[in-house]
C-alpha positions in Angstrom: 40.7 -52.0 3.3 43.1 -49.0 2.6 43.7 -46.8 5.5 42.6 -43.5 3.8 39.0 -45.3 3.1 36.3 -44.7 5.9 34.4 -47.1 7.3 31.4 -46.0 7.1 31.7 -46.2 3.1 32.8 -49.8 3.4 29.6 -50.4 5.2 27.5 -48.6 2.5 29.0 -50.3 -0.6 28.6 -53.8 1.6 25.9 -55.1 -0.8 27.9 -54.9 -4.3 30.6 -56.5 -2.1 29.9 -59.9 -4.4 30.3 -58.6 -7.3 34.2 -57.6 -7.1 37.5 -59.7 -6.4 39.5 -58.7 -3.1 41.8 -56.3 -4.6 39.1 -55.2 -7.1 37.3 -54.6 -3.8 39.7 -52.2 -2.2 40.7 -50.1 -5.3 36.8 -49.5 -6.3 36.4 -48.5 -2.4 39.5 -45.7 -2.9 38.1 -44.5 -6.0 34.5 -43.8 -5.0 35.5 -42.3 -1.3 37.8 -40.7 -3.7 35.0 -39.3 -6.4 32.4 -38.0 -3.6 35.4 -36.1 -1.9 37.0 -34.1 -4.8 36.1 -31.2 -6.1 36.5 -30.1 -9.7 37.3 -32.9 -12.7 36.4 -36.7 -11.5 39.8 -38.1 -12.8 41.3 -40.9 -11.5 43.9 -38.9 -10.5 42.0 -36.0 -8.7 40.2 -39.3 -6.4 43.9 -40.8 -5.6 45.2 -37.6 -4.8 42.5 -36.3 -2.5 43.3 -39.8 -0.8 46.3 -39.4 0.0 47.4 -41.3 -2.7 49.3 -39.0 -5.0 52.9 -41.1 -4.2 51.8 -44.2 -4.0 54.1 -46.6 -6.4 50.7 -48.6 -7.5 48.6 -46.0 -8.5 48.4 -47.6 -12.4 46.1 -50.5 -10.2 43.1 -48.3 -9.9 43.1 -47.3 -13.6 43.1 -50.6 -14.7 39.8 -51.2 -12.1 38.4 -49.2 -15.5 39.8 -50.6 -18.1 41.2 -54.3 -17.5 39.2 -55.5 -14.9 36.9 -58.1 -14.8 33.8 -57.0 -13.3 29.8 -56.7 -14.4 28.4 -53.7 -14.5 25.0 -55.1 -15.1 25.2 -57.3 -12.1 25.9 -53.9 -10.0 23.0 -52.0 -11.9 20.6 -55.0 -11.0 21.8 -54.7 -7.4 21.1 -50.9 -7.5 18.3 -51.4 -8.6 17.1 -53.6 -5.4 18.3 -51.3 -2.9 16.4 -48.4 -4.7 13.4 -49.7 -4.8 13.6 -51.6 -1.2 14.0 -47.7 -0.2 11.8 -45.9 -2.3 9.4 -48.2 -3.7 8.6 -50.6 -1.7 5.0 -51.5 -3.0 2.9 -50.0 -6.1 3.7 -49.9 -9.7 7.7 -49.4 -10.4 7.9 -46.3 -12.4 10.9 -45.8 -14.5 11.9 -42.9 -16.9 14.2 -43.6 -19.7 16.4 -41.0 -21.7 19.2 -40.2 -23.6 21.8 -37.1 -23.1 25.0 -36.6 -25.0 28.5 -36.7 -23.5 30.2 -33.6 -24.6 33.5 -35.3 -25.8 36.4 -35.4 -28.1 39.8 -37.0 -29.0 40.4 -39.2 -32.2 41.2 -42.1 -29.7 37.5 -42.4 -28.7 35.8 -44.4 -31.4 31.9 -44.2 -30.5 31.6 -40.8 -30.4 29.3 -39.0 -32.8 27.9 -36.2 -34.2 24.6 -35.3 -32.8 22.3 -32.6 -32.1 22.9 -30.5 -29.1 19.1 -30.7 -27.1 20.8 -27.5 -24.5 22.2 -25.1 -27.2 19.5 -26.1 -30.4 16.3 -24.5 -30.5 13.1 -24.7 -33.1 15.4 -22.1 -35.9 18.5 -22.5 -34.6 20.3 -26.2 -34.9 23.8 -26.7 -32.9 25.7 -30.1 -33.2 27.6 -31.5 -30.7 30.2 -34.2 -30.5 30.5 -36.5 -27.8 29.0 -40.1 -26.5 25.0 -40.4 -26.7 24.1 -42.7 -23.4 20.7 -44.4 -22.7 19.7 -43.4 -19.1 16.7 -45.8 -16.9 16.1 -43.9 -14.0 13.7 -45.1 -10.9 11.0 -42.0 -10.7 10.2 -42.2 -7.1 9.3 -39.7 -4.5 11.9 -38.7 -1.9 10.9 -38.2 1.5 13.1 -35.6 2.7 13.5 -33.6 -0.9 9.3 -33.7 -0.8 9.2 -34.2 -4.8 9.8 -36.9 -7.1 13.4 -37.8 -8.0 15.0 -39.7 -11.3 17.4 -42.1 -9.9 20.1 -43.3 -12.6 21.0 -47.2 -11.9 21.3 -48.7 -15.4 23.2 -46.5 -18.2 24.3 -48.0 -21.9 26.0 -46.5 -25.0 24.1 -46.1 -28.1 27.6 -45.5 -30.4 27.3 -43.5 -33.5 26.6 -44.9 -37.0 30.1 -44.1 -37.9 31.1 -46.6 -35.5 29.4 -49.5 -36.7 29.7 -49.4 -39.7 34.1 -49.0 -39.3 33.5 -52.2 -36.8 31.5 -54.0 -39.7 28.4 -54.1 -37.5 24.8 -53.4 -38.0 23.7 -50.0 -36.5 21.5 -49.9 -33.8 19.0 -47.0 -33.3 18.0 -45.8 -29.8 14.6 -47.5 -29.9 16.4 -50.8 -30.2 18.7 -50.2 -27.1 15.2 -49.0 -25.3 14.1 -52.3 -25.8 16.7 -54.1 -24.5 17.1 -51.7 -21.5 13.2 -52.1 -20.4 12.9 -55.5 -21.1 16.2 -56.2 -19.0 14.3 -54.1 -16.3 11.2 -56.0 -16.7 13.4 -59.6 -16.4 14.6 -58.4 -13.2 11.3 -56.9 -11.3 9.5 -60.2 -11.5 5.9 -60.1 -10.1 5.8 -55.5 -9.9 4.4 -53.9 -12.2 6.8 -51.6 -13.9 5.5 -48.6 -15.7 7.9 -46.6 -18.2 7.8 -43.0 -19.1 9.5 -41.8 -22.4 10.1 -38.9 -24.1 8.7 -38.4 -28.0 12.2 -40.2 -29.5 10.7 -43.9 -28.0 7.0 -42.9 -29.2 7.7 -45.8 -31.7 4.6 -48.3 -32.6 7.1 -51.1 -33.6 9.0 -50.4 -29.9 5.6 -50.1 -28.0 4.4 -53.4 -29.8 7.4 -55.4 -28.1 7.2 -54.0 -24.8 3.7 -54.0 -24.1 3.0 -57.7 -23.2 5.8 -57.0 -20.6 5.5 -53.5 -19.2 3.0 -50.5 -19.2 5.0 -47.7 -21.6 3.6 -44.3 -21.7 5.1 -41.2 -24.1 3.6 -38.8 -26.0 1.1 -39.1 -29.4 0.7 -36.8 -32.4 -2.0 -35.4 -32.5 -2.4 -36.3 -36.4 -2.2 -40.3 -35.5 -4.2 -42.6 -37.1 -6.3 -43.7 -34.9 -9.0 -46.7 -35.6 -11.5 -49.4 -34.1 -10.1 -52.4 -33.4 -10.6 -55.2 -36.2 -14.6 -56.5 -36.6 -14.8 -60.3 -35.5 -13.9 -62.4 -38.7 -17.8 -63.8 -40.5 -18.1 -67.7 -41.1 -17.0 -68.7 -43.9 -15.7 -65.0 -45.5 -12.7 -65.3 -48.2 -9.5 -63.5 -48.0 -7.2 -61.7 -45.6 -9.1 -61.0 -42.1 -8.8 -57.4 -41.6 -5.8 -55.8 -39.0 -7.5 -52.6 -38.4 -11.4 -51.2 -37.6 -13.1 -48.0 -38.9 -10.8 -44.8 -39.2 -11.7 -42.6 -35.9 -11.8 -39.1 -35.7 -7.8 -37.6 -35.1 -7.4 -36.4 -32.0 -6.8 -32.5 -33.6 -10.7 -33.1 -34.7 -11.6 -34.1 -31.4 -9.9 -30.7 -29.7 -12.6 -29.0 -32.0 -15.8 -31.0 -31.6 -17.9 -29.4 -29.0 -19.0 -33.0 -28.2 -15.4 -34.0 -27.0 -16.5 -34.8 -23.1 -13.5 -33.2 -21.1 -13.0 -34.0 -17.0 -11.3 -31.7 -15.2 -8.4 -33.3 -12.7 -5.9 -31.1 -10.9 -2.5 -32.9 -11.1 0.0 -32.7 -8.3 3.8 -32.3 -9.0 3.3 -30.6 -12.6 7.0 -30.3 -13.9 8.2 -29.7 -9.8 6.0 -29.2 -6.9 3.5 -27.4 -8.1 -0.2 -27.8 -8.5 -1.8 -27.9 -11.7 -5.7 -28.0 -12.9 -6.0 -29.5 -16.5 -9.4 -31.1 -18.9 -8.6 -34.8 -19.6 -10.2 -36.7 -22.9 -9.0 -40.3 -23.0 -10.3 -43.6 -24.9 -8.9 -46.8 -26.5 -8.1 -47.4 -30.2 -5.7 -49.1 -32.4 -2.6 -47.1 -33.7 -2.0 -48.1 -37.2 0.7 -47.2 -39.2 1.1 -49.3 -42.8 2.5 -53.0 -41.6 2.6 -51.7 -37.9 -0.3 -51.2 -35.2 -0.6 -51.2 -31.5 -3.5 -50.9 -29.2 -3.3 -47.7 -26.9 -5.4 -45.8 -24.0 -5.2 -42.3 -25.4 -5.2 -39.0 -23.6 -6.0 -35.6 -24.6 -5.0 -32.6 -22.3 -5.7 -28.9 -22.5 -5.2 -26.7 -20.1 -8.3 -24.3 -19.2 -6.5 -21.3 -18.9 -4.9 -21.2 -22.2 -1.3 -21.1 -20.5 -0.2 -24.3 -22.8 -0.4 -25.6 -26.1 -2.5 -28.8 -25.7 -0.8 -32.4 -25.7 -1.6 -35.8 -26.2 -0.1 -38.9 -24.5 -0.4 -42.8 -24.6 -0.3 -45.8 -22.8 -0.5 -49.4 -23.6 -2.0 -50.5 -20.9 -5.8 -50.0 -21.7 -7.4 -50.5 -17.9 -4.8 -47.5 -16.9 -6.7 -44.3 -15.5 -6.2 -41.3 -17.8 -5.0 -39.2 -14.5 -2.6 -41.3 -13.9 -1.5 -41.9 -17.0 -0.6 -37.8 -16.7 0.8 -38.2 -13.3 3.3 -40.3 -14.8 4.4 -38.5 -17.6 5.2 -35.0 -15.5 7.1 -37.2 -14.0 9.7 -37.9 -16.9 11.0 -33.4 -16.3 13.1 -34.9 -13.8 15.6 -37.3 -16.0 16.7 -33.7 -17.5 17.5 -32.5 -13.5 19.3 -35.8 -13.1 21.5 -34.7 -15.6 22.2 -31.5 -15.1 23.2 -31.9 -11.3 24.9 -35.0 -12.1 27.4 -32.6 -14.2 27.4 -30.2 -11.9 28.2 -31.9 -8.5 29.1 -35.4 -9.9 31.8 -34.4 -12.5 30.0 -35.9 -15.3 32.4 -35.1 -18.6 35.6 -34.3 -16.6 36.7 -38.0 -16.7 39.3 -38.5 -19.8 39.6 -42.0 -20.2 40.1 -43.1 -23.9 39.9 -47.0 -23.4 36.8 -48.5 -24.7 36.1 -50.2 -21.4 37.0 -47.3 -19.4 34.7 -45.3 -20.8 31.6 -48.1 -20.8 32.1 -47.9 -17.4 32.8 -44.6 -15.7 30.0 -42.2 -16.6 27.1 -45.2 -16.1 29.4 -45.2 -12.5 28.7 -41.5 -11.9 25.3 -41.7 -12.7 24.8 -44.7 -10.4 26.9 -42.4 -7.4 24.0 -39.8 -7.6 21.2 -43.0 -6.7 23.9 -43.8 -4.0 24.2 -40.2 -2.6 20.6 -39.8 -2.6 19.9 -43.9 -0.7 22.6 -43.0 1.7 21.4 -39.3 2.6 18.3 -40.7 2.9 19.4 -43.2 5.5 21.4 -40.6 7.4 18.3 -38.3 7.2 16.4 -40.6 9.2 19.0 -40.1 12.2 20.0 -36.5 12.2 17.9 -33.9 10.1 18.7 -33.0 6.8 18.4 -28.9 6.6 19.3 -27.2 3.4 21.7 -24.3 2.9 20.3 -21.2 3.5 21.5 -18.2 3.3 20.4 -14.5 4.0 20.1 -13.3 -0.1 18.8 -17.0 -0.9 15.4 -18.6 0.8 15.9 -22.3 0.2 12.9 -24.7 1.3 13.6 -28.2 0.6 16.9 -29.9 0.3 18.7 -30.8 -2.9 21.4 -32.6 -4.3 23.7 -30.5 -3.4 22.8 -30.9 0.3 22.3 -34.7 0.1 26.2 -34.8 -1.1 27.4 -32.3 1.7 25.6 -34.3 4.3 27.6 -37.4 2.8 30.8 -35.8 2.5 30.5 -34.6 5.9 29.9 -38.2 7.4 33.1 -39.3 5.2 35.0 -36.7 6.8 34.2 -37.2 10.8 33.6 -40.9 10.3 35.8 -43.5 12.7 38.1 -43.9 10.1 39.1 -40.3 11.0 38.3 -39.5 14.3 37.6 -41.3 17.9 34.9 -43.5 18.8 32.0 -41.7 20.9 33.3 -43.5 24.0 36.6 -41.8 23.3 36.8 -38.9 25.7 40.4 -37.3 24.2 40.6 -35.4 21.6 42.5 -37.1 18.7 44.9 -34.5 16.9 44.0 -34.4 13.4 47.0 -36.4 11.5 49.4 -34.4 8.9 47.9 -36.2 6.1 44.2 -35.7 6.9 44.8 -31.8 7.3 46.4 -31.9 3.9 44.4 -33.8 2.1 41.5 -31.2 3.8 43.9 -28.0 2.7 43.9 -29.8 -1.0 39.7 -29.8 -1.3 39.8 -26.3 0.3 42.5 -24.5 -1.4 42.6 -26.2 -5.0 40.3 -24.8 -7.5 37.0 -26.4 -9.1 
């Protein structure tokens, strides 16, 4: 193990020990000691240099942990995936969010990049593209003690390349709701025996997607409220001629049902709504068939409108048809925070400030910072449950609960004062702090973001 790298990391990262060579080992060790310590862009460069690396003649070794190396990143996302739920979930359904965000990217060199919309800067009238990578994000949506809210943990990240891409490789495209369904049911392979519930956005509200992944998971996204809606097919009569019917008698559209006066509505107040807050709602829920032409799926339904008039009403779905309507909503608020994920993940993580342009290289990096912030979070949670974890408060700012931000200075913080750079407990002297510890510490304090 390098010199520069703490101990304490080494014992962290113990479990995806397995899944790396020797000196694969020790380079991935620099570069994520490397990544949690530097401020600003999350180049290689800026994690060897706030290592103590910068002269080292064999720097080119941990680029090529990127872009050469033989290593499988779904091995390590499986793995992950364990230790999350060992921490977090330990019994109860597995609930999973899954979403896509766009890279912010460009440089001829980087083939599956793509034109796409930009979901930050568009609105309903005004439509901004973007151009960068679109990834595929399955985060574990599970409650965090210390942050007292519900958390989306990244652990297994794919690219969904551009159309452009395929079709210069000679490929068939393949749409988001196709790489959905290999993420889930890779998810659903690997939690053998739990069952694992996923939350989706509109985009994966799909009847052809929900048909494949119901006999394996529980999905739930949203519903128009203009879906057809019918009975399931009548039992086929003896001795009857020609095709036996797919579908039942057309029911009334949910938009019909939000006018009857006979709609029976139960009133549930819904903890966590889109944060911590508290929020009282009228539920409507039943089964039917979802039929499109060629296409139909059976579904639990749920209508919600909200008493007060403060939101337009919704409609959601789920394909498990025993599932309980409130819970059915407790799961969806749950999806608002893949969209925090992201946003701190570029914030305090780096997230589009790397600039590799090999093909591998960039498979790998950003599902790696992703997978850091699930890391940060497991291990502040462990050293939580020995010192306190407090957030930062100031006199102009009244912060209650701790965030990201705090979870990543508490790690930083054991990095820094770990054995690797000062004495043992029992060690009664004071150790001077070394020449290249205080100048790798003047680097991250004096070198701007």
């Amino acid at each position: 193990m390098p010199a520069s790298v703490p101990e304490v990391l080494a014992g962290w990262m113990h479990p995806f020990r397995g899944h790396f060579t020797a000196a694969a080992w020790r380079h991935a060790l620099v570069l994520v000691a490397g990544v949690l310590l530097a401020p600003g862009r999350r180049t290689v460069t800026a994690a060897l240099r706030v290592m103590g690396l910068e002269r080292a003649p064999g720097f080119a070794v941990h680029h090529r942990l990127l872009s050469t190396e033989r290593w499988c990143s779904r091995a390590v996302a499986r793995r992950l995936l364990l230790l999350l739920i060992a921490a977090f979930v330990p019994g109860g359904p597995v609930v999973v969010g899954i979403d896509d965000t766009i890279e912010r990217r460009w440089g001829a060199r980087i083939e599956a990049r793509g034109i796409y919309r930009d979901p930050v800067r568009s609105s309903h009238g005004h439509f901004v593209k973007a151009s960068g990578l679109r990834w595929l994000c399955v985060m574990l949506l599970a409650p965090v003690p210390w942050a007292g809210c519900v958390w989306g943990l990244p652990f297994l990240t794919v690219l969904a390349p551009s159309e452009r891409h395929a079709t210069r490789r000679g490929r068939r495209h393949k749409k988001l709701t196709d790489w959905a369904r290999q993420a889930l049911l890779q998810v659903a392979r690997w939690l053998p025996g739990r069952r694992v519930v996923a939350v989706a956005d509109s985009s994966f509200s799909a009847i052809a997607l929900l048909r494949d992944l119901a006999p394996h998971l529980c999905v739930v996204t949203r519903l128009r409220l203009d879906a057809c809606l019918c009975e399931p097919p009548p039992p086929r009569r003896p001795r009857a001629t020609g095709r036996p019917p797919v579908k039942g008698a057309r029911l009334p559209s949910l938009s019909e049902r939000l006018r009857d006066p006979a709609t029976l509505w139960r009133r549930v107040s819904i903890d966590g709504w889109y944060g911590r807050t508290e929020r009282r709602l009228d539920l409507a829920s039943g089964t039917a068939l979802w039929h499109h032409p060629g296409m139909r799926v059976p579904i639990r339904w749920v209508l919600v409108r909200d008493p007060e008039g403060g939101r337009e009403p919704q409609a959601f779905l789920c394909t498990d048809l025993e599932a309980a309507p409130v819970d059915v909503v407790r799961w969806f608020v749950r999806r608002w925070r893949t969209e925090a994920t992201f946003e701190e993940a570029r914030r305090h993580l780096g997230v589009e400030t790397q600039r590799q342009w090999s093909d591998l290289a960039i498979l790998r990096t950003t599902p790696a910072l992703l997978g850091l912030f699930s890391l940060v979070t497991l291990w502040a949670t462990r050293l939580a449950a020995k010192r306190d974890l407090l957030p930062e408060r100031v006199r102009w700012y009244s912060k209650p609960r701790p965030t990201f931000s705090d979870a990543l200075a508490l790690v930083r913080r054991e990095l820094w004062t770990s054995q690797a750079f000062a004495p043992s407990p029992d060690d009664r002297q004071i150790r001077k702090v070394s020449a290249d510890l205080f100048d790798r510490l003047l680097l991250v304090a004096c070198r701007p973001p």
